[in-house]
C-alpha positions as CSV (number, residue, x, y, z in Angstrom):
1,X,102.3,57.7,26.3
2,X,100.9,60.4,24.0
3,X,99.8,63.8,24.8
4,X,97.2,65.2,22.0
5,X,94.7,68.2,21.8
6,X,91.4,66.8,21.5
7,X,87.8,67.8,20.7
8,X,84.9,66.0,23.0
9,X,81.2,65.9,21.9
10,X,78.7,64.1,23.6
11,X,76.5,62.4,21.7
12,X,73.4,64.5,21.6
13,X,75.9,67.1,19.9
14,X,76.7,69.4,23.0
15,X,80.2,69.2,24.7
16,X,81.0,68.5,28.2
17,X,80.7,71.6,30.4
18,X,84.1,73.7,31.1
19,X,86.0,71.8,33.8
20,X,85.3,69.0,33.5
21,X,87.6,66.1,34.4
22,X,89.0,63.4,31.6
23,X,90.5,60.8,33.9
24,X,91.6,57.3,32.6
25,X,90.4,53.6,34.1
26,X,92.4,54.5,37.4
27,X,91.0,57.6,38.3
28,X,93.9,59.2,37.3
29,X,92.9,63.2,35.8
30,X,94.5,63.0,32.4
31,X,92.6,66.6,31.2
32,X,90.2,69.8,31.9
33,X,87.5,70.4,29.3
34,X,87.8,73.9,28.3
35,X,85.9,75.9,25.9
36,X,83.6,74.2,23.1
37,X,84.9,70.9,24.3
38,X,88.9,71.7,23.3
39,X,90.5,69.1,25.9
40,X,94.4,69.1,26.0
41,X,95.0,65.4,27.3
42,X,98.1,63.7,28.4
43,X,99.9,60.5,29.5
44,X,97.0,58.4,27.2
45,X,97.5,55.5,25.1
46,X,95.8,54.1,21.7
47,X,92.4,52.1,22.1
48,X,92.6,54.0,25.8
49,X,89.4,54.3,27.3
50,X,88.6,57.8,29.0
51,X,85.2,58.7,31.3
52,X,84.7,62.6,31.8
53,X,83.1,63.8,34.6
54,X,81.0,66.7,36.4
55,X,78.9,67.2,38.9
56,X,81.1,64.6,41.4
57,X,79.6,61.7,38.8
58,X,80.7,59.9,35.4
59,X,78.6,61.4,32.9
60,X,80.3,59.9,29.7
61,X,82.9,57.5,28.2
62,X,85.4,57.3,25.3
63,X,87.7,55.5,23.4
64,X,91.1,56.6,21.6
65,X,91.3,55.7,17.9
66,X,93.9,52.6,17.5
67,X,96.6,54.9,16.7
68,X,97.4,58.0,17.6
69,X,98.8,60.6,15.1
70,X,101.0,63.7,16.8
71,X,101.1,65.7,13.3
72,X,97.0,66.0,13.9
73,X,95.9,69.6,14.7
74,X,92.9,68.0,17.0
75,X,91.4,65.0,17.1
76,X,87.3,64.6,17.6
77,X,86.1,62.3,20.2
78,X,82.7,61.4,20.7
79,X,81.7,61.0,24.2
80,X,78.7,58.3,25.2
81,X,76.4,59.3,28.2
82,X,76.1,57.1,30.6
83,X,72.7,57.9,31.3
């Protein structure tokens, strides 16, 4: 289990709104989105796959690269809508 600062984009280029939850396939709240999409996650895994949500619903999904590096400043993750 890793813990890793992270960058989240959706991908029409805007970031998830401030708050907004990073939880993993259990439900389990693994972040908070804060400002410009700077996420500090923890407890994830490589190849993990993350939803983030607001407004009580799933609004997108990612996946963490196959290996995780914890000398990386931040690592950029694009987030798919669901919609």
């Amino acid at each position: 289990m890793k813990k890793l600062f992270v960058v989240i984009k959706l991908n029409n280029g805007k970031t998830p709104p401030f708050g907004a939850s990073v939880r993993n396939e259990q439900n389990r709240e693994l972040g908070i989105i804060g400002e410009d999409g700077v996420t500090w996650i923890v407890g994830v895994s490589p190849q993990e796959k993350l939803s983030v949500y607001w407004n009580g619903e799933k609004q997108c999904y990612l996946e963490l690269p196959n290996t995780l590096d914890p000398t990386a400043n931040m690592l950029l993750l694009p987030c798919t809508l669901t919609y």
